[in-house]
N, C-alpha and C positions, 0 to 999 in steps of 0.2 A: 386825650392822652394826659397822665396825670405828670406835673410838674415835680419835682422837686425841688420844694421851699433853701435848699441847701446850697444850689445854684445859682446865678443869674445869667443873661441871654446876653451878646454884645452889645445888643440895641438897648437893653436896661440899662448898663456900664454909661453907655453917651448919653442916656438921656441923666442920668444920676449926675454925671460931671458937666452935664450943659447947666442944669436944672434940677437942683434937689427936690423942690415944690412938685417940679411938674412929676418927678419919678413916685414922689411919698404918693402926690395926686391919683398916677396910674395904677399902684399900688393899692389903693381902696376902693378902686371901682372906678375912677369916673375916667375914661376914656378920653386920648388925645386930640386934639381937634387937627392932625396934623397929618391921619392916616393916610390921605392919599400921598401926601410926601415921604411916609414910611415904607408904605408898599413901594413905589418905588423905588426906593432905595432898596431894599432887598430885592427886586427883580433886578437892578443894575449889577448887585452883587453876585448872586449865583451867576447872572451872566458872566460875568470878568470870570468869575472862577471857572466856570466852562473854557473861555478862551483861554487860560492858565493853562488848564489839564488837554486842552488840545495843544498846547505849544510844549509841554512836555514832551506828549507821546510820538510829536515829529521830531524833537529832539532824540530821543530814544532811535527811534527807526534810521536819522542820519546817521547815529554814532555806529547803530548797527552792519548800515549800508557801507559806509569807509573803512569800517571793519573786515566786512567780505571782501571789499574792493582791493587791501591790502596783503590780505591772504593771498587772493589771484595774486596781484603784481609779486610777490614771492613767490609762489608758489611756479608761475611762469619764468620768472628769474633762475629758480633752480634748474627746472626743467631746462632751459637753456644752457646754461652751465655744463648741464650731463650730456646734453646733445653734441659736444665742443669736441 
């Protein structure tokens, strides 16, 4: 995939504000000696952001569920009402 000289990745941004050297360094070729603790680090990431996007989508479905639930309780409220 071709990059885009126009942007930079977040993990550039940290390593540019940890380390200017080390970023110009990675910048010319010569590779961090620190990749296993990179990778990491971005498998730790997209994890989190899965459990993120999983605690949304329960969030959603609850608001949905109390939603229908409140309908009913109205909607049986009326009905009893009319029943009277």
């Amino acid at each position: 995939m071709r990059r885009d000289d126009r942007f930079i990745s977040a993990s550039e941004i940290g390593t540019w504000c940890y380390c200017k050297k080390a970023w110009h360094l990675s910048q010319s070729g010569y590779p961090s000696s620190l990749t296993e603790e990179r990778v990491a680090g971005i498998q730790y990431h997209q994890s989190h952001n899965q459990d993120l996007r999983a605690a949304r989508q329960q969030h959603a479905i609850a608001r949905v569920v109390m939603l229908v639930c409140l309908l009913i309780l109205v909607m049986l409220g009326i009905v009893h009402s009319w029943s009277r």
